[in-house]
Backbone bond lengths (Angstrom), bond angles and torsions (degrees), N, CA, C in turn:
res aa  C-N    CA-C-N  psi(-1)  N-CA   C-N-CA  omega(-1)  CA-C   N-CA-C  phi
1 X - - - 1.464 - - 1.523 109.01 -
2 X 1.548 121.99 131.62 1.142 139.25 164.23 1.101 136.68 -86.62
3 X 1.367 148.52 122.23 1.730 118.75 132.38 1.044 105.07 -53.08
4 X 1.555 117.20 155.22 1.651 134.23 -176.02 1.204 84.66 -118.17
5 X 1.897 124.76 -67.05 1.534 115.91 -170.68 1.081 91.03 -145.18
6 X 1.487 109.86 -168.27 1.662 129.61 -162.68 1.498 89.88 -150.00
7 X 1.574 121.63 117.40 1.146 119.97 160.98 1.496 123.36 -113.11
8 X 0.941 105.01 148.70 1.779 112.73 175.77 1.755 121.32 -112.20
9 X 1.094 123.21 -164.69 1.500 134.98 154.65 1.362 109.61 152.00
10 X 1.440 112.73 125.02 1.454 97.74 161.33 1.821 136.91 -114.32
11 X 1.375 109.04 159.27 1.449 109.17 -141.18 1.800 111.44 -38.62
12 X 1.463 81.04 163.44 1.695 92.03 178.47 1.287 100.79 -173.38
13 X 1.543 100.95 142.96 1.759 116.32 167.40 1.516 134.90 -71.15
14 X 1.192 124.07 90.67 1.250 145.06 141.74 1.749 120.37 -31.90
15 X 1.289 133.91 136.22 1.475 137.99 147.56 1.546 119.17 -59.11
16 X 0.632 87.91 124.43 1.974 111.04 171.58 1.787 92.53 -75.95
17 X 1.480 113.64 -77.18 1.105 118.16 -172.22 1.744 89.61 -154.90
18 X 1.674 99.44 -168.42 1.522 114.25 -163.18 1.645 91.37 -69.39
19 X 0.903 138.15 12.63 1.357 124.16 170.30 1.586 115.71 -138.56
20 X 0.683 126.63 -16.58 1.802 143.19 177.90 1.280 118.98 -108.06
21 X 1.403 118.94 148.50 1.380 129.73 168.20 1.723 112.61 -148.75
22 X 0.968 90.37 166.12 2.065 90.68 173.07 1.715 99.20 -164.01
23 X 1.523 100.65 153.37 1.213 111.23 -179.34 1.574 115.99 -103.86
24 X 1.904 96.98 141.71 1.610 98.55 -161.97 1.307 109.48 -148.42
25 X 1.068 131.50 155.24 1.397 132.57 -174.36 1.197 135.55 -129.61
26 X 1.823 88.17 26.81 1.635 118.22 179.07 1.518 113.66 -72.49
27 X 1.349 116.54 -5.88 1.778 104.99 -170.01 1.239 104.77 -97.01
28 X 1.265 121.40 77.71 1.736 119.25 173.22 1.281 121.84 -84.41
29 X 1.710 102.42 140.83 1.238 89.15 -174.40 1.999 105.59 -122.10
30 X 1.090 113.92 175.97 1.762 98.84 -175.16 1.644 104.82 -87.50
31 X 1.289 107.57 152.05 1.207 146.11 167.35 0.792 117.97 -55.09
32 X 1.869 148.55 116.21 1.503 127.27 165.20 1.444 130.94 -100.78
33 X 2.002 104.51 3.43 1.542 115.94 -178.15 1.742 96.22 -118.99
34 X 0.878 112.14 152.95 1.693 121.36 167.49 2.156 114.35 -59.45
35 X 0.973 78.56 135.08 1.445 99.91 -153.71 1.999 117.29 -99.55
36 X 0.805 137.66 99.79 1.601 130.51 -169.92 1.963 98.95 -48.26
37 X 1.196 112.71 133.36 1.287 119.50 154.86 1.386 117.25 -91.70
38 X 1.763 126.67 123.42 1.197 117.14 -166.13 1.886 102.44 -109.04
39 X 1.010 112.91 -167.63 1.916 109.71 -175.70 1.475 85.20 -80.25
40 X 1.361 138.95 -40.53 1.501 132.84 -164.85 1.498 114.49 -92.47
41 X 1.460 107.30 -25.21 1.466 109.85 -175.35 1.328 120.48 172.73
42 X 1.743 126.76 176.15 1.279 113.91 -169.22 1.845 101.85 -89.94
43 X 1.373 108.03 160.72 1.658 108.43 163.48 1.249 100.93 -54.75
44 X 1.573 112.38 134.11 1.444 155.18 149.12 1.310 86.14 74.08
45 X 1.297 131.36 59.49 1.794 141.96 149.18 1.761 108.97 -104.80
46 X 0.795 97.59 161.80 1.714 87.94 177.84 2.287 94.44 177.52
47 X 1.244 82.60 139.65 1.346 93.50 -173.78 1.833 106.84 -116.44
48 X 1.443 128.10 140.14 1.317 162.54 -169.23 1.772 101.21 -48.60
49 X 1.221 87.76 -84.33 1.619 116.83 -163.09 1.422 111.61 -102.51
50 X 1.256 115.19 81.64 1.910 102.01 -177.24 1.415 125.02 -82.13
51 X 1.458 107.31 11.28 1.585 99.77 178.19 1.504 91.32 -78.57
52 X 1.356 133.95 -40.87 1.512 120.58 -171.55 1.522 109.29 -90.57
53 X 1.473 115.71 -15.92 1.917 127.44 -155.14 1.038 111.06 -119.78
54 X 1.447 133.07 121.07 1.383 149.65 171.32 1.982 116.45 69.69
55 X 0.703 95.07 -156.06 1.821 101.40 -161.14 1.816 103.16 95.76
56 X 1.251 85.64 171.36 1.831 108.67 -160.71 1.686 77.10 -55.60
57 X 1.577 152.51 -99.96 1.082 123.62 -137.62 1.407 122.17 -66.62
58 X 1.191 127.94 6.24 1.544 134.27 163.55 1.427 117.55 -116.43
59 X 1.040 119.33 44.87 1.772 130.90 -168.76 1.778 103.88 -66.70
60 X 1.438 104.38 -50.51 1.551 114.74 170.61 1.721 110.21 -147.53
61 X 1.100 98.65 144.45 2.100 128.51 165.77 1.169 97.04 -74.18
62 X 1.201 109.16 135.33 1.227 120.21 171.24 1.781 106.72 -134.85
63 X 1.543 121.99 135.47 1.444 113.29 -171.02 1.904 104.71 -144.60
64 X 0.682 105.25 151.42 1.190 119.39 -173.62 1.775 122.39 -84.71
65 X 1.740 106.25 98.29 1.368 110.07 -171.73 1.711 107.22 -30.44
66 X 1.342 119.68 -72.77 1.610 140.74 159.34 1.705 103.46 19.62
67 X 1.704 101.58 -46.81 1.452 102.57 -158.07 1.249 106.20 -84.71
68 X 1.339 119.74 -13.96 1.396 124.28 -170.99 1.278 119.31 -57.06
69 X 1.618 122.50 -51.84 1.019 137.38 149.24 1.552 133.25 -30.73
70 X 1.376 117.50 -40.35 0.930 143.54 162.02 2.071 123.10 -44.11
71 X 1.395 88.23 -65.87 1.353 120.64 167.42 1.656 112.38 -49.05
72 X 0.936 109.43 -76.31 1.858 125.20 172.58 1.409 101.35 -39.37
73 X 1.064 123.44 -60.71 1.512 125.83 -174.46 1.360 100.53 -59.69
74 X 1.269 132.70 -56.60 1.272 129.82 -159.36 1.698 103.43 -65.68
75 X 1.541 117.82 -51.80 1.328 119.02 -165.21 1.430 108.02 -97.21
76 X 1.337 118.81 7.86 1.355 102.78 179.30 1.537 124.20 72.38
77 X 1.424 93.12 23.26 1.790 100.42 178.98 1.326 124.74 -122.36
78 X 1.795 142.52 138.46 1.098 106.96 170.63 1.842 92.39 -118.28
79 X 1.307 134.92 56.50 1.311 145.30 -170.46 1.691 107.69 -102.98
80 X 1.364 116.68 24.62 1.429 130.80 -161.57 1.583 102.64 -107.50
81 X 1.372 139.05 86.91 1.769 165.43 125.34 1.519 87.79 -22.76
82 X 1.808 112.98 144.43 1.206 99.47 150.42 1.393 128.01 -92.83
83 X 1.394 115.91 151.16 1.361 120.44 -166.56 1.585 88.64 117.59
84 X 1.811 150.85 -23.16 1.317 100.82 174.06 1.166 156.10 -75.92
85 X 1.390 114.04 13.84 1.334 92.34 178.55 1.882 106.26 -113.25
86 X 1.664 97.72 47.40 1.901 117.40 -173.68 0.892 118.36 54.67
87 X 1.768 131.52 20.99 1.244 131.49 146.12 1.701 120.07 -41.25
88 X 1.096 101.56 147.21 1.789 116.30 157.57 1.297 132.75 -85.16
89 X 1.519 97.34 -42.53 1.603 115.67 174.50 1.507 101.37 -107.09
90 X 1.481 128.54 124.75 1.155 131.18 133.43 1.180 132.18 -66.79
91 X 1.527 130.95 90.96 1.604 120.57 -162.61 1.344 122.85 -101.29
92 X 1.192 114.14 162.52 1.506 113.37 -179.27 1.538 117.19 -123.27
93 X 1.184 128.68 142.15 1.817 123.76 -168.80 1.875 105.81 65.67
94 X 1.277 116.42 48.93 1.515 100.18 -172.79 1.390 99.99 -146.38
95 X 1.303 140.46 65.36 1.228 132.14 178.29 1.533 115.10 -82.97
96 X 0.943 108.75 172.64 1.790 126.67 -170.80 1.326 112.63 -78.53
97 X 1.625 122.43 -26.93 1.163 141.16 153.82 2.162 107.63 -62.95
98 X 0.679 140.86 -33.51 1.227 144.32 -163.40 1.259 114.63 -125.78
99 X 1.212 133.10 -37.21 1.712 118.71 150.56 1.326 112.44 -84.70
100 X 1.785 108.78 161.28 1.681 108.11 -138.19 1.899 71.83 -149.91
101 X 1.645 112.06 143.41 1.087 120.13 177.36 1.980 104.30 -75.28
102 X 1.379 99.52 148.15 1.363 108.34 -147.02 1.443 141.30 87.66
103 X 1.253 115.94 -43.28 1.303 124.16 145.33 1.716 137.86 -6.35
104 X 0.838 114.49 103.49 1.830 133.10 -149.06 1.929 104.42 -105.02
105 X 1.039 98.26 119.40 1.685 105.69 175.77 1.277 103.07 -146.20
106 X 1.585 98.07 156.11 1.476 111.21 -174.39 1.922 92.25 -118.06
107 X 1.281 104.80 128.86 1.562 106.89 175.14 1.681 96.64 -117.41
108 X 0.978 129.50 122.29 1.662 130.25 133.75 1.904 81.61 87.63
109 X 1.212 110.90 -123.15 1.409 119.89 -176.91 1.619 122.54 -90.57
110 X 1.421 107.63 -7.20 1.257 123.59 -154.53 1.747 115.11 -123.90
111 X 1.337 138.91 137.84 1.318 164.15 148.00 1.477 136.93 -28.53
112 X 0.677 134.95 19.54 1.643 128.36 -165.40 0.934 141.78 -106.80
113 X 1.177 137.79 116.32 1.520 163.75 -172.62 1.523 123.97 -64.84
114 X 1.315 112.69 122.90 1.552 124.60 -167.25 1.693 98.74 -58.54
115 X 1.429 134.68 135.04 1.602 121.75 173.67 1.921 108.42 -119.05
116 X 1.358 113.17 -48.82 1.499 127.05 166.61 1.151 119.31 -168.45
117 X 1.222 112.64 178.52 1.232 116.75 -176.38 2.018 117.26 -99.47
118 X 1.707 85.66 163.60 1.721 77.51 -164.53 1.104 118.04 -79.57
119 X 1.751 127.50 139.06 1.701 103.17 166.07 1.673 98.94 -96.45
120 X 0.977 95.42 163.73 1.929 120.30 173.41 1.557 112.53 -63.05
121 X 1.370 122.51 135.86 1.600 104.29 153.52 1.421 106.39 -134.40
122 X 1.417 95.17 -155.80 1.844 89.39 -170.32 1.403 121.88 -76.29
123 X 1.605 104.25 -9.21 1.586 106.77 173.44 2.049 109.56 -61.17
124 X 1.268 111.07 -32.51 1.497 109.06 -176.87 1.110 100.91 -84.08
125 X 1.497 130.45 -21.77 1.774 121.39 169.75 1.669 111.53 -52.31
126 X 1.902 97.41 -32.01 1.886 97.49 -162.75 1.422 102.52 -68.97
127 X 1.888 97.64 -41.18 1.537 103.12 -174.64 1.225 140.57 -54.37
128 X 1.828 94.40 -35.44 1.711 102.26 147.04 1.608 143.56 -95.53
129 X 1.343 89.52 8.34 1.556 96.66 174.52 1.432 108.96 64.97
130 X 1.163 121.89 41.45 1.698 124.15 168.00 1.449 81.54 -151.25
131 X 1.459 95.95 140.95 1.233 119.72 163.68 1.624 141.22 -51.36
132 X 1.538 90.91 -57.23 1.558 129.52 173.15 1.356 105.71 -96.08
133 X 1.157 145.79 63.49 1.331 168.52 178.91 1.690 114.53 -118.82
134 X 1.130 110.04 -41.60 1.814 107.52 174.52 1.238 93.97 -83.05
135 X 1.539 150.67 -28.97 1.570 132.45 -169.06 1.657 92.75 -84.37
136 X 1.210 120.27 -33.32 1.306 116.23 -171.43 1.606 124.72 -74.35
137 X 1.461 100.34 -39.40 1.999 129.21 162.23 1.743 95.26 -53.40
138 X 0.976 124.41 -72.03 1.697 132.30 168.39 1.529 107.17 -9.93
139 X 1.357 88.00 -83.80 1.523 91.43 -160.08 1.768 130.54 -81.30
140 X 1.776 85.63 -10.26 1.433 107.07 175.76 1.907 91.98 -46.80
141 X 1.538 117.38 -45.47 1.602 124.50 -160.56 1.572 106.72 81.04
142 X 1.392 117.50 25.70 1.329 127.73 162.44 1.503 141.94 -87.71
143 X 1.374 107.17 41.34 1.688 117.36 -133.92 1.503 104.92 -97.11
144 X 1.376 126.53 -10.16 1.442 127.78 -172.36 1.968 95.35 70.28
145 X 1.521 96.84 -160.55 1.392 102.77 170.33 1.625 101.97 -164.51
146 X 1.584 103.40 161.46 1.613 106.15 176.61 1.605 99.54 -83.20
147 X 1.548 99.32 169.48 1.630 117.11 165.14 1.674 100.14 -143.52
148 X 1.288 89.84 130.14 1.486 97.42 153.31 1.583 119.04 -103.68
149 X 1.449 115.57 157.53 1.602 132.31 -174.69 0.922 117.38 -58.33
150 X 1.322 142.20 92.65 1.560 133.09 141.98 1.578 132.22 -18.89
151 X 0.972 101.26 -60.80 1.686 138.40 -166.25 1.342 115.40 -163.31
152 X 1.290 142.03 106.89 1.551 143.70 120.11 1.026 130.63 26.15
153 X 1.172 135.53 117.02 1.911 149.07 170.96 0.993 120.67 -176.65
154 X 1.491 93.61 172.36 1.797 88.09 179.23 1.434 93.36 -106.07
155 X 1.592 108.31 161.80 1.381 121.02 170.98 2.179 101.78 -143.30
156 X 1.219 85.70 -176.02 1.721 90.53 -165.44 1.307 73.67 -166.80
157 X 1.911 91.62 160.46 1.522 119.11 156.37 1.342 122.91 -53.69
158 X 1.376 112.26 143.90 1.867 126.25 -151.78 1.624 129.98 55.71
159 X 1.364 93.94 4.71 1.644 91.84 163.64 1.828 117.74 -43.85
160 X 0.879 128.03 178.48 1.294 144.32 166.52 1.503 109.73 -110.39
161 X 1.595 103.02 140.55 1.728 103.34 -173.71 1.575 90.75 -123.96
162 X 1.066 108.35 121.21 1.607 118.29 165.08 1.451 110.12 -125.26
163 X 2.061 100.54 139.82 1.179 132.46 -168.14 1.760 92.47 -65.16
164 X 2.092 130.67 134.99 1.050 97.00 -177.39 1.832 91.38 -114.75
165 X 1.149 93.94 -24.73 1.846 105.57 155.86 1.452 116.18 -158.80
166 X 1.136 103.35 163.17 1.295 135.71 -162.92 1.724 108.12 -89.15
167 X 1.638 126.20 87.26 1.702 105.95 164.50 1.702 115.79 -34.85
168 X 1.407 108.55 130.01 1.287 125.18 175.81 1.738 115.36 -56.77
169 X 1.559 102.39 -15.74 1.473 102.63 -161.57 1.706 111.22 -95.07
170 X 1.496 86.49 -18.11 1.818 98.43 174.80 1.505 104.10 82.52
171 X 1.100 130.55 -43.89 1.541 131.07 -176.80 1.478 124.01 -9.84
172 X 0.956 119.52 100.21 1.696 115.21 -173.06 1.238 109.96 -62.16
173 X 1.364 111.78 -164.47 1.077 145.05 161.75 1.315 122.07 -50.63
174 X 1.546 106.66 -62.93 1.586 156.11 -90.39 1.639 77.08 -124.79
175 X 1.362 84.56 -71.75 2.089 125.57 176.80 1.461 99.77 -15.74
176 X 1.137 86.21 -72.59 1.647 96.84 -165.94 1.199 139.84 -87.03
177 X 1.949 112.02 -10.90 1.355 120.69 166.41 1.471 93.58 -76.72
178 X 1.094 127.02 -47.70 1.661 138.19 -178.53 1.563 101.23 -33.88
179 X 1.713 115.17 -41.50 1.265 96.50 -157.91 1.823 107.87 -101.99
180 X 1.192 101.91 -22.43 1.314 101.13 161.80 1.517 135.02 -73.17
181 X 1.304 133.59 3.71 1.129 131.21 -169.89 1.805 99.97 -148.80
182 X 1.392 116.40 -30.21 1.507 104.72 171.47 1.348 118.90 -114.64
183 X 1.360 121.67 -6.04 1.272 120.47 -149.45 1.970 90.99 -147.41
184 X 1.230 107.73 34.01 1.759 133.84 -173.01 1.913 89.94 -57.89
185 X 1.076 151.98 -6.60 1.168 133.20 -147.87 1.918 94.67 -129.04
186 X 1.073 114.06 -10.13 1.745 121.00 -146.11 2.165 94.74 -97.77
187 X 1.621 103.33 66.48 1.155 128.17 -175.08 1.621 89.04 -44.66
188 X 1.235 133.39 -66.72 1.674 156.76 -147.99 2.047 80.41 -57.79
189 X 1.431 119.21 -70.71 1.381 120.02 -166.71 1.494 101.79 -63.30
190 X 1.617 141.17 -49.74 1.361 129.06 -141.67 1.959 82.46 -81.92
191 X 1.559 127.94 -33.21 1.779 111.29 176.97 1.500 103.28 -65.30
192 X 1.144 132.05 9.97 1.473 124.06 177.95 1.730 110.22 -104.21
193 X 1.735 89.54 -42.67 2.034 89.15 172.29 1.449 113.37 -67.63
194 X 1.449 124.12 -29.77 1.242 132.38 175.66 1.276 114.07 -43.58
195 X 1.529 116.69 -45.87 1.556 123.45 -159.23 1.565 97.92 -81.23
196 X 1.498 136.03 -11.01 1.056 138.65 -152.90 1.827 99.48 -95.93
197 X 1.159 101.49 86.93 1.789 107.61 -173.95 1.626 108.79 -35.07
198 X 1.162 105.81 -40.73 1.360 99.85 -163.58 1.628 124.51 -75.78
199 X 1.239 100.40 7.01 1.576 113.62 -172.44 0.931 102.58 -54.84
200 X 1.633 128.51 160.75 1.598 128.19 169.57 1.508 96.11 -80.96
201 X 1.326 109.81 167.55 1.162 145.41 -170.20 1.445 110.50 -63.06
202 X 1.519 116.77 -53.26 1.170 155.94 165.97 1.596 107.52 -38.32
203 X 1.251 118.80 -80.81 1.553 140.71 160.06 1.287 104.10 -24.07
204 X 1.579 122.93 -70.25 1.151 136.11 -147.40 1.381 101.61 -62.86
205 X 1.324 101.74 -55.92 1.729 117.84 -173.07 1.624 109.20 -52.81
206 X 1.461 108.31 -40.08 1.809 121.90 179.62 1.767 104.49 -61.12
207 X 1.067 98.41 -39.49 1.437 93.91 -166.54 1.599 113.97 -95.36
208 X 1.259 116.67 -16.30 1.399 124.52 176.67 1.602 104.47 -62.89
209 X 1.368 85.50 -48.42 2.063 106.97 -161.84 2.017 78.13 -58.13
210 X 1.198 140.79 -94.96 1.004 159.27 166.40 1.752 99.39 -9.52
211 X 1.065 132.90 20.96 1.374 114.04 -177.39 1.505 70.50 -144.05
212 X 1.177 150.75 -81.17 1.505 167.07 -165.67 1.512 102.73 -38.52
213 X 1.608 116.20 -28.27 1.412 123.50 -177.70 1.615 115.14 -77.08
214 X 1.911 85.90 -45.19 1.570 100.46 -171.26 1.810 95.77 -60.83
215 X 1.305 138.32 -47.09 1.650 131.47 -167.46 1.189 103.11 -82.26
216 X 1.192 134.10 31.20 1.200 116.50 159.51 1.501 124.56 -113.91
């Protein structure tokens, strides 16, 4: 497993259309010096909107080079920099099938722990200029995943990512976007993501509310 790159950007206003704009901090671009990883985020990253963007369980995106390929083929594009789809980490050997929330790696100088996986919003629709691009990113099951900080360092492109343990519960990636958005009914699986400490905060709260709904 690799870092490929490390992207950053910080926010800036974009057009919606001839009358609208909003500020976003989806246009990352890569890094060419080694970079401090902080508990909230990387040096000179900075995120828009923090009621939905960053905090300790979204510190950095992490996405899987693998998909890139993927992507191009599908849309007929090869206009893909790393950093588009506002990742931080471009990774290599890390699919959604094979990293498991909880999940512990050491990159470069630094710690970090698998928390969930990403959903899409309309800021990555602008970034790709299709509209219907987050229902399509969704269901593709191509979502990367967040990490929050263990411990502090710097890391850079070509670091080495080593597994430093393994969550006991196995829960993918895969697992768990799967179960929140297609598989919303599977009471028996969401008391199993529950038990998984490392869940974000975020998650936890979605799926509790959603388990408390279903017994009533």
């Amino acid at each position: 497993m690799r870092l490929v790159s490390v992207n950053v950007s910080q926010p800036k206003r974009i057009a919606i259309d001839s009358q609208n704009s909003v500020m976003t901090g989806i246009f990352k671009e890569p890094v060419r010096r080694r970079v401090m990883l902080r508990t909230l985020n990387l040096e000179g990253d900075g995120q828009a909107d923090l009621t939905v963007h960053g905090g300790p369980d979204k510190a950095v995106y992490a996405y899987p080079i693998e998909h890139y390929d993927y992507w191009q083929g599908t849309l007929k594009r090869k206009d893909f920099p790393f950093g588009q789809f506002g990742e931080n980490f471009t990774v290599e050997g890390m699919s959604e099938d094979t990293v498991h929330i909880g999940d512990i790696y050491r990159v470069g100088g630094a710690v970090v722990q698998v928390t969930q996986p990403r959903v899409p919003c309309y800021k990555l629709a602008l970034k790709m200029e299709m509209p219907a691009f987050p229902q399509i990113f969704l269901s593709s099951g191509r979502s990367g995943f967040y990490l929050r900080v263990l411990q502090e360092g710097e890391v850079g492109a070509g670091d080495e990512i080593e597994q430093v343990q393994a969550d006991p519960a196995q829960l993918s990636v895969r697992d768990i976007l799967h179960l929140a958005f297609f598989d919303k009914d599977n009471a028996e699986l969401i008391r199993e993501a529950l038990k998984v400490r490392a869940l974000s905060a975020a998650w936890r709260e979605m799926l509790d509310e959603r388990l408390v709904s279903q017994s009533r």
